[in-house]
Wavefront OBJ file of the C-alpha trace (Angstrom):
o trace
v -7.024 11.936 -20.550
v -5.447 8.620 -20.829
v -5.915 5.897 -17.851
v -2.623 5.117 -17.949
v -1.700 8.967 -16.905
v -4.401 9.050 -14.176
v -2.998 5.484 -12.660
v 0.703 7.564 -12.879
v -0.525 10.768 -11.165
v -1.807 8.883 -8.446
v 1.323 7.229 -7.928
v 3.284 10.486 -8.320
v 0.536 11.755 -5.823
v 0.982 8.323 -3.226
v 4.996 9.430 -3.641
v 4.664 12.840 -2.719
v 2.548 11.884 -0.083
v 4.843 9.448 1.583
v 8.010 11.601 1.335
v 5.358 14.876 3.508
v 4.872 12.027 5.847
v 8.395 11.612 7.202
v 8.536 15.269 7.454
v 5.498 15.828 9.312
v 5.718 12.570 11.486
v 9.166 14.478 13.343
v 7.549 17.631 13.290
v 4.006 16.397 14.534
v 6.012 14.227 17.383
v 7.780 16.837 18.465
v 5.456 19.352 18.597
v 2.957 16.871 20.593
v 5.279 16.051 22.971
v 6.859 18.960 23.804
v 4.769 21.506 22.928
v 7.375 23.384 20.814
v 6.993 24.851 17.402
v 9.703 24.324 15.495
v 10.617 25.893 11.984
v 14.224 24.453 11.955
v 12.393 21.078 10.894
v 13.105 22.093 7.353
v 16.974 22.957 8.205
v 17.077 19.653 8.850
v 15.792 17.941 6.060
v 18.020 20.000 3.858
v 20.919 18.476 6.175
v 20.312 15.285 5.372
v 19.928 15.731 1.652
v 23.107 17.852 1.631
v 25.010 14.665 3.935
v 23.758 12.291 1.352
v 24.932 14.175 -1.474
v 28.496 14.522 -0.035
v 29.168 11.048 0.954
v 27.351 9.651 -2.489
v 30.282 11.693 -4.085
v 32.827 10.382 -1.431
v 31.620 6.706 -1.804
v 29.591 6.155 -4.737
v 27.186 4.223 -2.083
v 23.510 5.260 -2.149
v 22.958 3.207 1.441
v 26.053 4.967 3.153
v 24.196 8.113 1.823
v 20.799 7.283 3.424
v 22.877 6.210 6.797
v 24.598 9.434 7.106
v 21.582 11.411 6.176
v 20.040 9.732 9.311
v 22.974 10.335 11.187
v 23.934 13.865 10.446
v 20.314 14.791 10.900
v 19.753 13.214 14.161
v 22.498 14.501 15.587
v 22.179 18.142 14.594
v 18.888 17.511 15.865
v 19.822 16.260 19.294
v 22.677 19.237 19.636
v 20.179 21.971 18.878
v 17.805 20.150 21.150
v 19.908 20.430 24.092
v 22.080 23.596 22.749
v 19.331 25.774 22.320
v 15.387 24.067 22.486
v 16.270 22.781 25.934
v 15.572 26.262 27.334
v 12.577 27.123 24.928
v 10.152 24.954 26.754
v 9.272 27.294 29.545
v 8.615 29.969 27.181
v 5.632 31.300 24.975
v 5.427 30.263 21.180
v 6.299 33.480 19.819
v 10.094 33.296 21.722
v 10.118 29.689 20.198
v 8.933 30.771 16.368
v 12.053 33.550 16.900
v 14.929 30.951 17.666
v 13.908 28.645 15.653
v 13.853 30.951 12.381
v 17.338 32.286 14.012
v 18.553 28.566 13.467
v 16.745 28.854 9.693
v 19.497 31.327 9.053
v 22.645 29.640 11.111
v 21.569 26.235 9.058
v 21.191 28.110 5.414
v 24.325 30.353 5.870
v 25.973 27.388 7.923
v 25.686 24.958 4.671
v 26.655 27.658 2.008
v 29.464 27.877 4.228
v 30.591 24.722 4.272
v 29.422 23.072 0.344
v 29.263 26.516 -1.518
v 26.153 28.074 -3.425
v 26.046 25.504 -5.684
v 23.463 22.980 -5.964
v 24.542 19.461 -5.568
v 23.477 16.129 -7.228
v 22.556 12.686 -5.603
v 22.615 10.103 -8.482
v 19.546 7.525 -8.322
v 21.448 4.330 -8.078
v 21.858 2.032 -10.588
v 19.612 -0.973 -9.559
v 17.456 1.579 -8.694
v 17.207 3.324 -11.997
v 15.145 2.797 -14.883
v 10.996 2.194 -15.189
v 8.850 -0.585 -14.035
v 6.036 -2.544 -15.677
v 2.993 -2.470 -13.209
v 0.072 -4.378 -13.887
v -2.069 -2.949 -16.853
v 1.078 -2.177 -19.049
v 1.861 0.858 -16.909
v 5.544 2.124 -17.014
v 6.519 3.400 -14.240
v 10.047 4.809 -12.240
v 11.271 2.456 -10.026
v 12.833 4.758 -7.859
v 10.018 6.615 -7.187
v 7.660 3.536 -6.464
v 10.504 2.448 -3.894
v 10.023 5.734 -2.337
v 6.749 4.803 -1.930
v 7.229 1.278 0.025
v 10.301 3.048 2.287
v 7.961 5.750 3.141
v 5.206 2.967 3.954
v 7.777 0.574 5.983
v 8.840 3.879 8.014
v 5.578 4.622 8.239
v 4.984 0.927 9.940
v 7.973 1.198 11.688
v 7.511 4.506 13.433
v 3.904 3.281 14.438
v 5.088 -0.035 16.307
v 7.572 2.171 18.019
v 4.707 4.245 19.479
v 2.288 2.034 20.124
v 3.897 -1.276 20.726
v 7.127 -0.099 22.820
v 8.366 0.776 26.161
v 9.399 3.996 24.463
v 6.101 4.486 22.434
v 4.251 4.587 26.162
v 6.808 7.092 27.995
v 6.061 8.958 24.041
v 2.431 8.974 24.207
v 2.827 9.517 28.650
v 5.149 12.663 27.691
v 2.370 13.917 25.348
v -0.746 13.658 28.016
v 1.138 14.686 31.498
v 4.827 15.038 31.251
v 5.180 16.190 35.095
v 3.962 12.778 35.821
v 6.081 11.054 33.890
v 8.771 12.757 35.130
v 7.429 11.978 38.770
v 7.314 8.611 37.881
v 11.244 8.484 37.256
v 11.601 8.959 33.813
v 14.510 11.456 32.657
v 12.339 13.627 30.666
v 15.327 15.535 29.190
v 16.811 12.502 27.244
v 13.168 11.783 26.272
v 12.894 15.073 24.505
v 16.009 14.912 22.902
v 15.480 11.802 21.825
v 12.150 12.170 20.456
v 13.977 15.474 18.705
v 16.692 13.405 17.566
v 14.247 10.786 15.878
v 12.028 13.638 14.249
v 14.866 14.942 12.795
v 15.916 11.777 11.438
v 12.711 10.887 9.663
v 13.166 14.725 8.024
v 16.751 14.027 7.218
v 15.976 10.447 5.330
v 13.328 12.379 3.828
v 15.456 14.858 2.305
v 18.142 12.377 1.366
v 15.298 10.211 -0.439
v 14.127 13.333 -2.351
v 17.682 14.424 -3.190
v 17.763 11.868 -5.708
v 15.359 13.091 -7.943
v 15.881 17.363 -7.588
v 18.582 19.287 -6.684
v 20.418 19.322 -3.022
v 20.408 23.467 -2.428
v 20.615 25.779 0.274
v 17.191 26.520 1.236
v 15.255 23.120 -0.044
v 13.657 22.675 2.868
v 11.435 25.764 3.483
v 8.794 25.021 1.107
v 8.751 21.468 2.368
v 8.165 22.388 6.051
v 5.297 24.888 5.370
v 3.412 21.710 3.517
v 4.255 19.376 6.493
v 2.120 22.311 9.031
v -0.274 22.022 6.599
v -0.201 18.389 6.779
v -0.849 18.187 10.918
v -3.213 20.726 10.732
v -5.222 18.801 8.456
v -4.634 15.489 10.381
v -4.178 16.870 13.758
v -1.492 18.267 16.017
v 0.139 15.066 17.778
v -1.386 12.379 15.675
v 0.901 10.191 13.617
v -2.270 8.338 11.716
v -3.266 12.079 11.146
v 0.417 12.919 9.893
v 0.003 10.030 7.298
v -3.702 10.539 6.400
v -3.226 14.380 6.037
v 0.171 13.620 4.218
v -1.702 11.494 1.377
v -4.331 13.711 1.155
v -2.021 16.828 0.186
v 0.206 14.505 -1.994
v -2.713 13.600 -3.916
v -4.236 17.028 -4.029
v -1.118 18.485 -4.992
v -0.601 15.831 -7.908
v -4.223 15.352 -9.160
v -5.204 18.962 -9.406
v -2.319 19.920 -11.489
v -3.946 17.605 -14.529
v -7.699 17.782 -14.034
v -8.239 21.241 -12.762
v -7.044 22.530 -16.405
v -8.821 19.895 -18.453
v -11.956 20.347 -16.176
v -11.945 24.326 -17.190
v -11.593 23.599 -20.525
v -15.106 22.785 -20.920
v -15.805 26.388 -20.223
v -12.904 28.735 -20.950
v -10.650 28.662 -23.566
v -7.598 26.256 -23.707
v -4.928 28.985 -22.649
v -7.292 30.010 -20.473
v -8.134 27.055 -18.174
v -4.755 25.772 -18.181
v -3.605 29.123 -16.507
v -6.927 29.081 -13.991
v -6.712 25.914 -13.723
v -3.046 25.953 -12.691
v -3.321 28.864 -10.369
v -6.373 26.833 -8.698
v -4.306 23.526 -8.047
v -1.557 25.172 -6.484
v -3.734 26.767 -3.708
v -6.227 23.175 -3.264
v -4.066 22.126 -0.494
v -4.898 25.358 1.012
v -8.481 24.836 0.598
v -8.519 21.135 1.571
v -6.847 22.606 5.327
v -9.888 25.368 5.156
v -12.188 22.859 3.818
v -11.183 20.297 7.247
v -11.005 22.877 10.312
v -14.307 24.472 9.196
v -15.655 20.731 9.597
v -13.302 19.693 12.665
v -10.987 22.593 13.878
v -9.050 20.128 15.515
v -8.044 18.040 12.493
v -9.147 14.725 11.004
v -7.586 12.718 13.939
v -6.923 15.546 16.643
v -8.159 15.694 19.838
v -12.027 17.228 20.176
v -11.538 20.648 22.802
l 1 2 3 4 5 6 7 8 9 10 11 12 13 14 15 16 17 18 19 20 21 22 23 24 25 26 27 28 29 30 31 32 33 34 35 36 37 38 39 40 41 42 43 44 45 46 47 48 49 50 51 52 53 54 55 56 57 58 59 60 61 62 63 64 65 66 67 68 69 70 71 72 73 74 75 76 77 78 79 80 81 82 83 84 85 86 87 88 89 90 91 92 93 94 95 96 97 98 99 100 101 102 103 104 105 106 107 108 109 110 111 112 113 114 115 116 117 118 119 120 121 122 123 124 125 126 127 128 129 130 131 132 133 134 135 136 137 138 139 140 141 142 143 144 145 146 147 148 149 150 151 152 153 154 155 156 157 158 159 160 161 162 163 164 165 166 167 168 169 170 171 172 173 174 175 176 177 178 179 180 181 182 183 184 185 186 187 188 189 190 191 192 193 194 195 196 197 198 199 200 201 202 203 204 205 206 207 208 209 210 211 212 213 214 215 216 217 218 219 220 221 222 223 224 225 226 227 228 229 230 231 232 233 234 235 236 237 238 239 240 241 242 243 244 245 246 247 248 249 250 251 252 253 254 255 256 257 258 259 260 261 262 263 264 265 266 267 268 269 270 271 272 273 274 275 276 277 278 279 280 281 282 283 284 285 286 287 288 289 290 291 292 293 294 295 296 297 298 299 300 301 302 303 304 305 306
């Protein structure tokens, strides 16, 4: 096994990574501040991959496509917010986990509705397009190593916004003791849909970003979302450091165990063999790595201790 494919898995892994992030940052924030589980979040990254496609074909413009992604999804996010998760709060997890796989269907049928069965294309753009030379000699996509610093600059983004911002505190305030907050003045119905509107903005750029380099379909978002619980369960529920830590951590799991599982079993099985063990083995690690974490801290890397 070459360096040079090692050095390209990891960045393939660092990608992957990045692009989970987004996802689980809006489903991580909303869950920690409002308590809600929701399994729409993957409705809405497929809305703003399927927005991006549409006005890419309208416009030919990749950065009108990224803005509309982030507009359509935050805004489907903040009408379901009030339309339907406003009265959700009071209620158990189980009512929540029911209305929110109800939207599942409204968003999947809602879509096939409107662009057709179809899978739709998002073009990389052309200044975008074409490999890299890294240090070393290494070719790599440009694209996908953009993806990489967007999804870090978010990343840096989203953190000053919590930590360093009038917003961040009534954020983080809503997360400990949202009564007081809401004694204290603060509307805490525009702060939910607002923190559900920016969740499902990060999920909708995320989905727009990804667009680019699979197919926009009806349904592209399921898989995604069940990786991003596994991401803040391994970082912790509420935890945006834990949302990017657990995010690399699966990206690279995913990545590197798909090329040295199989080479690793070839030592001891037969070629055929320990690619197909091998295989089978990589795609459950992420699995593992969550088991593997809450036997050591059943809170998550970054949660807080019980």
């Amino acid at each position: 096994m070459s360096f040079i494919l090692i050095v390209e898995q990891v960045l393939n892994g660092l990608q992957f990574g990045v692009m989970l992030f987004l996802m689980a940052a809006g489903l991580t924030l909303i869950f920690g501040v409002m308590g809600l589980i929701n399994l729409a979040h993957g409705s809405l990254y497929m809305v703003g991959a399927f927005a991006a496609a549409a006005v890419a074909g309208w416009t030919g413009s990749f950065l009108l496509a990224l803005l509309a992604a982030l507009m359509a999804a935050a805004l489907a996010g903040a009408i379901i917010e009030m339309v339907v998760i406003r009265r959700l709060y009071a209620t158990d997890h189980l009512d929540q986990v029911l209305a929110t796989f109800a939207l599942i269907l409204v968003f999947s049928e809602g879509t096939r509705w409107v662009f057709g069965s179809f899978p739709l294309f998002l073009d990389i753009p052309d200044y975008l397009s074409g490999p890299v030379t890294l240090p070393g000699g290494i070719q790599y996509p440009l694209y996908r190593l953009t993806l990489i610093v967007v999804g870090l600059l978010v990343g840096l983004g989203l953190w000053a916004l919590i930590e360093r911002t009038r917003l961040g505190i009534q954020i983080r305030a809503g997360e400990n003791d949202r009564e007081m907050i809401a004694a204290l003045g603060v509307d805490i119905s525009k702060l939910y849909t607002l923190v559900f509107a920016l969740g499902a903005a990060l999920a909708g750029l995320a989905g727009a970003l990804v667009g680019a380099i699979q197919s926009v379909q009806v349904g592209m978002g399921e898989p995604v979302l069940i990786l991003a619980f596994v991401v803040i369960v391994i970082g912790g529920i509420g935890s945006i450091k834990g949302a990017f830590i657990g995010a690399l951590l699966v990206g690279l799991t995913d990545t590197l165990g798909g090329i040295f599982l199989p080479e690793l079993f070839k030592l001891v099985m037969s070629p055929a063999a320990a690619t197909s063990f091998g295989s089978s083995l990589a795609s459950i690690g992420i699995y593992l790595l969550m088991a593997a974490v809450l036997i050591w801290r059943p809170t998550g890397l970054f949660g807080a201790r019980a």
